[in-house]
C-alpha positions in Angstrom: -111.5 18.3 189.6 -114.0 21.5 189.3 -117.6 21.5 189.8 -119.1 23.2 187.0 -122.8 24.5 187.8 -125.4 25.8 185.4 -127.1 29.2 186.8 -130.8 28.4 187.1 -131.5 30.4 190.3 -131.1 27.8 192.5 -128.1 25.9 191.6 -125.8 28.6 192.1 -127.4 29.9 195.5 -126.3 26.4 196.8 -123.2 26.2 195.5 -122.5 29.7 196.4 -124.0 29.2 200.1 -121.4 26.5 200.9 -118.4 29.0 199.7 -120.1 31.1 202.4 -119.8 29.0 205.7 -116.0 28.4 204.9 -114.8 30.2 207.3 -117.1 29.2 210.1 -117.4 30.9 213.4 -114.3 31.8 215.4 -112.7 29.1 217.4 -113.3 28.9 220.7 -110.5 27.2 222.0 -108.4 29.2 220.1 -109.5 32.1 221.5 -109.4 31.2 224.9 -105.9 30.2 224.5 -104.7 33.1 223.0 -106.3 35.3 225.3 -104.5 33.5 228.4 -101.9 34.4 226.4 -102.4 37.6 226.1 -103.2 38.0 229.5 -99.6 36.8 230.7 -97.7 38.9 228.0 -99.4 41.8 229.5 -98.8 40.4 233.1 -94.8 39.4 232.5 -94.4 41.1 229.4 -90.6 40.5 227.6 -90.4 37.1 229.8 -93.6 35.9 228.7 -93.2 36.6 225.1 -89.3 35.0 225.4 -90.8 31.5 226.8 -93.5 31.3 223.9 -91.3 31.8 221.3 -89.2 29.0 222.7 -92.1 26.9 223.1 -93.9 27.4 219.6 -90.7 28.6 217.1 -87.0 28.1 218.4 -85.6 27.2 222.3 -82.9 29.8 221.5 -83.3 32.7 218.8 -79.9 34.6 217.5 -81.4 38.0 218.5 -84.7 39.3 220.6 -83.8 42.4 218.7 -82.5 42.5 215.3 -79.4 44.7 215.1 -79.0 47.5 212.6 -76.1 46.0 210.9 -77.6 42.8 210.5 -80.5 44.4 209.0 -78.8 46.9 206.7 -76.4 43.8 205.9 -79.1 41.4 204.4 -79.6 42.9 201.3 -76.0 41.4 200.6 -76.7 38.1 201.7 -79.9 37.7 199.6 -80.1 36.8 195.6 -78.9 39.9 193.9 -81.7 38.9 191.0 -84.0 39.1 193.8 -83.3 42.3 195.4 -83.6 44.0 191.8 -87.3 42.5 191.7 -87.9 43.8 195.1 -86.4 46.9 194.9 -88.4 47.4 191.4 -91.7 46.4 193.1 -91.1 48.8 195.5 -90.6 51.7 193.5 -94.0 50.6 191.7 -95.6 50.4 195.2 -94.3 53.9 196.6 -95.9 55.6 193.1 -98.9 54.1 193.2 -99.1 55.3 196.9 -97.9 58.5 196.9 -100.8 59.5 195.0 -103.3 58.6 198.5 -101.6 61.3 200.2 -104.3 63.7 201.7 -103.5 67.3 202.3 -104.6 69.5 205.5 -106.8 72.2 204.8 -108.0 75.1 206.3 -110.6 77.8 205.4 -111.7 81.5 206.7 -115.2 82.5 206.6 -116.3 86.1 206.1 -117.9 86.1 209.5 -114.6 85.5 211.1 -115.0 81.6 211.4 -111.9 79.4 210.8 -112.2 75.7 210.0 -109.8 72.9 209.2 -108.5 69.6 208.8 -105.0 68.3 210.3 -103.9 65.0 208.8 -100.9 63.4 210.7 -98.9 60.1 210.3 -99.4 57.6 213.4 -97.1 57.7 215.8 -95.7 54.2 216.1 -97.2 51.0 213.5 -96.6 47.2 214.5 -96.2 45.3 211.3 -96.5 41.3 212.0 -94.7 39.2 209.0 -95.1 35.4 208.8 -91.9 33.3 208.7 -91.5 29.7 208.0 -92.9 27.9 205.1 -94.9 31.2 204.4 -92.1 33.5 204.7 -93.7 36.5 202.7 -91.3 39.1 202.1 -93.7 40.6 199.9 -95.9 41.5 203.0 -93.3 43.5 204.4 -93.0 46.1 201.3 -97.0 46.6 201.2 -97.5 47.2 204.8 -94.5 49.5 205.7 -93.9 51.5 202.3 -97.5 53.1 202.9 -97.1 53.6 206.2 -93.8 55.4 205.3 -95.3 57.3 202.6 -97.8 58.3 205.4 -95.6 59.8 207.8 -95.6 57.3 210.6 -92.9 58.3 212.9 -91.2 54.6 213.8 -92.1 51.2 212.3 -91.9 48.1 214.6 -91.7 45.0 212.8 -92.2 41.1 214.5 -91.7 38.0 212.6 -90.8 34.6 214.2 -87.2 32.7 214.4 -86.7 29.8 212.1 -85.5 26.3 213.4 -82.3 27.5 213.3 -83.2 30.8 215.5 -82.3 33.5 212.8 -84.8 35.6 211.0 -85.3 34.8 207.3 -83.0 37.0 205.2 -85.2 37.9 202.1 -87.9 39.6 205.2 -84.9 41.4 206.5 -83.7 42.5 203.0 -87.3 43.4 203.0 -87.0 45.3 205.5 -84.0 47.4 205.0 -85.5 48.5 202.0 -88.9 49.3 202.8 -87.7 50.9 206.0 -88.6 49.3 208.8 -87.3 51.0 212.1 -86.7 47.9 214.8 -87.2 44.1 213.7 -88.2 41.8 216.7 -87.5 37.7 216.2 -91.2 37.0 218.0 -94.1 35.6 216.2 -97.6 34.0 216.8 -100.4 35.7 219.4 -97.0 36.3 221.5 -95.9 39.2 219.0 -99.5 41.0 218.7 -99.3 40.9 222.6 -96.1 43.0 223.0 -97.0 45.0 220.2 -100.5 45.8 221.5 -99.5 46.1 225.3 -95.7 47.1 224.9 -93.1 45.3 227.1 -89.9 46.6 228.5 -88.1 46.3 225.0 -90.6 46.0 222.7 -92.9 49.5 222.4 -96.4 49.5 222.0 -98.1 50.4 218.8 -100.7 52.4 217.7 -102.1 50.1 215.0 -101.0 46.3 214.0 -100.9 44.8 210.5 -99.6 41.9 208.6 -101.2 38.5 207.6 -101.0 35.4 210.1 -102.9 32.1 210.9 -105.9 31.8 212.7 -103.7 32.8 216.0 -102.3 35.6 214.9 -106.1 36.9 213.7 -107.6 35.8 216.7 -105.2 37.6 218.6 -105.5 40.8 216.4 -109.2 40.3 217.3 -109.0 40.5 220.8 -106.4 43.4 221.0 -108.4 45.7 219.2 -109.5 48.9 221.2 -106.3 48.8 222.5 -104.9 49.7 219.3 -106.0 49.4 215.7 -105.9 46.8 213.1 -105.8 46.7 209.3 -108.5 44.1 208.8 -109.6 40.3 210.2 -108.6 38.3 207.1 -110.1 35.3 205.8 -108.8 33.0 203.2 -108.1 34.0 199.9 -109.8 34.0 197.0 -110.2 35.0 193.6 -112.6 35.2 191.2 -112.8 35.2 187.4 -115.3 36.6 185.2 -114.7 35.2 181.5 -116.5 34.9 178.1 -115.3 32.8 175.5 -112.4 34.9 174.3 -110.3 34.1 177.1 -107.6 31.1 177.9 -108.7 28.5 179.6 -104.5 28.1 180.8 -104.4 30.9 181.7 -107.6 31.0 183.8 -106.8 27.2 185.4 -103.0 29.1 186.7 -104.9 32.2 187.9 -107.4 29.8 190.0 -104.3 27.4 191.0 -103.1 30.7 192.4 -105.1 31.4 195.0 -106.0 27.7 195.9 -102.3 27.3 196.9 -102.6 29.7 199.8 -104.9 27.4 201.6 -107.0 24.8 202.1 -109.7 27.1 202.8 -109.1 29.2 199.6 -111.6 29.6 197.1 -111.2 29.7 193.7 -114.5 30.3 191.5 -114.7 31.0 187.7 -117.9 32.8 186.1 -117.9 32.4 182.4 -120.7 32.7 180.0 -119.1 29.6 178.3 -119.6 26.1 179.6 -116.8 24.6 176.9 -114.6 27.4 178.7 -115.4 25.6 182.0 -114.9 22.3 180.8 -111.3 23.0 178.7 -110.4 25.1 182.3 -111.3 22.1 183.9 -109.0 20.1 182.1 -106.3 22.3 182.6 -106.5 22.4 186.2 -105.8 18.8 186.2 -103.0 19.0 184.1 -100.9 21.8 185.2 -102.0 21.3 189.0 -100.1 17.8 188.4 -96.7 19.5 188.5 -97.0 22.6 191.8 -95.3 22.3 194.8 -98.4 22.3 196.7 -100.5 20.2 194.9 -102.7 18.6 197.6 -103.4 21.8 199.1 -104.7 23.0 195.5 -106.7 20.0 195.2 -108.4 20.1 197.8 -109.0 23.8 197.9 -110.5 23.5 194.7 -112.6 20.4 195.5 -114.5 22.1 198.3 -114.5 25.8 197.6 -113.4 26.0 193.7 -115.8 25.8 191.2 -117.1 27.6 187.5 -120.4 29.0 187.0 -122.0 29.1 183.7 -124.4 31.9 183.5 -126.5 33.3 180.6 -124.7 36.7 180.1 -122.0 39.1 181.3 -124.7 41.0 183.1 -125.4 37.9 185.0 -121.4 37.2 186.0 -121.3 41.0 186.9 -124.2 40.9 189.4 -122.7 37.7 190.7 -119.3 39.0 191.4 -120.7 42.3 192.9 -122.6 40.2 195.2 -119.9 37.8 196.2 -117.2 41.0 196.5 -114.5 38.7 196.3 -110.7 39.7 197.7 -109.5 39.3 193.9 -111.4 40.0 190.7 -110.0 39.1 187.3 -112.1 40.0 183.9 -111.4 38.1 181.5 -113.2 38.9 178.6 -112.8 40.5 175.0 -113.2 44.4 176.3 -112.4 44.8 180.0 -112.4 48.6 180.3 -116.3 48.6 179.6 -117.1 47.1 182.9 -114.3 48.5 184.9 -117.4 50.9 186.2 -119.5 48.3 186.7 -118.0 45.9 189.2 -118.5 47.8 192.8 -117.7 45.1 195.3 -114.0 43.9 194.8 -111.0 44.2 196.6 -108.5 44.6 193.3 -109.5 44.2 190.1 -107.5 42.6 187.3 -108.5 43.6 183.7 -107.6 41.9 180.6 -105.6 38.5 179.9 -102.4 39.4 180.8 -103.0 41.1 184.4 -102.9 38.1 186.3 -103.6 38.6 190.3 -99.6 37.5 190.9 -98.7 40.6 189.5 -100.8 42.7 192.5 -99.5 40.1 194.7 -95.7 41.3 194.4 -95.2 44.3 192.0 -97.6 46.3 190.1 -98.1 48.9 192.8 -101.6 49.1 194.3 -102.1 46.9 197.9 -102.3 43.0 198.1 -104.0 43.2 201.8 -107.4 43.3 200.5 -110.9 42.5 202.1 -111.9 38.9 202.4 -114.8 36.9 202.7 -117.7 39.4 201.0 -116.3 42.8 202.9 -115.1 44.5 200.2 -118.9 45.5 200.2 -117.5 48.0 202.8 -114.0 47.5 203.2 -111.1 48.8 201.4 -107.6 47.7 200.4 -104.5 48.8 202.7 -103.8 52.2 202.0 -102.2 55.5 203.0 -105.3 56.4 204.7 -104.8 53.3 207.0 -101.9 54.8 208.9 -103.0 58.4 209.2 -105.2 59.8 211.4 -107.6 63.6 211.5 -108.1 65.8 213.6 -110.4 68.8 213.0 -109.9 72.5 214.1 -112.7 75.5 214.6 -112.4 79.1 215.4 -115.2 81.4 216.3 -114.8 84.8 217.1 -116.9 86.5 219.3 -119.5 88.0 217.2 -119.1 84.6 215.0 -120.7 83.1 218.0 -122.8 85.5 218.9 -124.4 84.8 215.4 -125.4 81.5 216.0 -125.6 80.9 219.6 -130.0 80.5 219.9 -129.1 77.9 217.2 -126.8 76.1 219.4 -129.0 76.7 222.4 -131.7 75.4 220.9 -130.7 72.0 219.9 -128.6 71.3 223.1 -131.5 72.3 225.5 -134.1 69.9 223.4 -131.1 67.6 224.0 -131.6 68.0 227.6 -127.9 68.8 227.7 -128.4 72.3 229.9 -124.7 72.5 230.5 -123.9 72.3 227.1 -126.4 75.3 226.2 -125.2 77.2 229.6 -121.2 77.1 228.2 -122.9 79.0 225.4 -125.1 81.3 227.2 -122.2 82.1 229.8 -120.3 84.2 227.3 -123.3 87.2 226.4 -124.7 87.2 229.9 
């Protein structure tokens, strides 16, 4: 079921080079598509995004808008078990983001100088939840209980109509308790439209986040300038550095995962131990026999799943730095030693029994992570995503008067004479 490759320097680079090209270039019909859409939503706004929804979700939703009540009310219509786990996770999730928050600052200078810092909460997030067979309520506590925690003054949330035309309860129950403002029943490249542009009922955002398929990205994509984003996402992927103290069931469920996300998901384990590969192996065919979504794990795993075998840890450490996958398990007998030594991940998992489930629903830290090798510069969802700086200075006159052939100076070798003249204007 698992290619199993020895590193040699060459083998590796191969297999590794195909993982690379899995997500290909962007569409091109897509994204002319969704940019005639886009176009039209910005054009006819409300009626534009009314006749997509009926064309790609439901001919007739229960709501545009969401009311309060029904909102608030969901919490009572969802599995009490289940809105104990969620209310649980999201206690873990506001702790572990609380401690992001940044502070303005200010300080005074002998000379008479002031200078600062201003950190605000947007004014307005978009937050764009799947529905359907991926209905991820989980996605709704890690995007709006950071922004909340951030200050953002109103949270606007989208997410698509089932069949029947009424929004999935658990994302509303979601939503009541991470604190979503509004809840809009639009979805697809329809919803970042109106969010990005604003219609007559739905207001424009500042920033959008949330996952979505490749027209939801694509349409992120293409709106950004006009607002922000949280990321471009790829498809998921995790993987696990082992030696031979670890469980191959355990490492066969973690891989099994992230295959089931997608087709497209990749699923790689880098062991030091080839019998740990083959017995992994084993168990991928065994346990993979009874999920849900077998073929997609199957096939995931076929194209873009795979173990290593390298000669030591040092080896699987500068493998996974280089690869900076979205979701980095260590598996082996003392995981704390190399905490420090793995740069280029998304979240790290240490130890046996911190499998990457548990950062997908409830230990506290962010499951929108980088993708596809960006964690070399990009960072998980945080606090900081939803705040923005401003700096402050004050100079007093003989504060300026200090340093104004400085400033001079540079802004005349600049060629930038009006810039020097607003300085030399005030000793003339």
């Amino acid at each position: 079921m698992m290619k199993i490759v020895k590193a040699d320097g060459v083998a590796e680079r191969e297999f590794l080079g195909k993982l690379r090209e899995r997500s290909g270039e962007t569409d091109r019909k897509v994204t002319g598509i969704v940019s005639a859409m886009l176009d039209d939503i910005r054009a006819r706004g409300d009626e534009a995004v009314q006749e997509y929804t009926a064309k790609f979700d439901c001919a007739s939703p229960e709501f545009y808008e969401v009311p309060r009540e029904v909102i608030d009310s969901a919490e009572k219509e969802c599995d009490g078990a289940l809105i104990a786990a969620m209310k649980r996770a999201a206690e873990n999730i506001r702790d572990f983001h609380a401690r992001q928050v940044q502070q303005s600052w200010l300080t005074a200078k002998e000379n008479g100088v002031i200078l600062g810092q201003r950190i605000r909460g947007l004014h307005r997030v978009g937050v764009y939840v799947p529905g359907g067979t991926a209905a991820l309520f989980s996605s709704v506590l890690m995007n709006v209980i950071p922004a909340r925690i951030a200050g953002v003054g109103e949270i606007i949330m989208t997410t698509p109509p089932g069949k029947d035309g009424r929004a999935n309860r658990d994302i509303l129950a979601a939503a009541a308790i991470a604190g979503v403002d509004r809840v809009f029943l639009c979805g697809g490249a329809q919803a970042i439209g109106a969010l990005a542009y604003g219609t007559a009922r739905i207001p424009k955002v500042d920033k959008i986040v949330g996952p979505g398929n490749i027209f939801v990205a694509t349409a992120k994509r293409l709106v950004y300038g006009a607002v922000d984003i949280d990321m471009i996402a790829g498809p998921s992927e995790i993987l696990i550095v082992a030696d031979e103290t670890a469980n191959p069931k355990f490492l066969a469920a973690d891989l099994m995962s992230q295959a089931e996300h997608d087709r497209l998901a990749s699923a790689i384990l880098v062991t030091t131990s080839e019998e740990l590969a083959i017995r992994t192996d084993e168990e991928l065919a065994r346990q993979c026999a009874g999920m849900s979504r077998k073929e997609i794990i199957e096939e995931s795993i076929a194209n873009y799943g795979g173990a290593i075998v390298c000669g030591s840890l040092d080896e699987a450490v500068e493998m996974a730095n280089e690869l900076a996958p979205e979701h980095l398990e260590v598996c082996v007998e003392n995981p704390m030693e190399y905490v420090g030594r793995f740069d280029n991940a998304g979240s790290v998992f240490l130890g046996h029994y911190a499998p990457e489930p548990l950062g997908d629903y409830f230990a506290g830290p962010n499951h929108v992570l980088p993708t596809s090798g960006t964690a070399r510069f990009f960072s998980p969802l945080s606090v900081d995503a939803f705040i923005k700086k401003s700096s402050f200075i004050y100079y007093n006159e003989n504060a300026l008067r200090g340093v104004k052939d400085d400033v001079v100076i540079m802004a005349e070798n600049e060629s930038l004479t009006a810039h020097a003249n607003a300085i030399r204007v005030r000793f003339e």
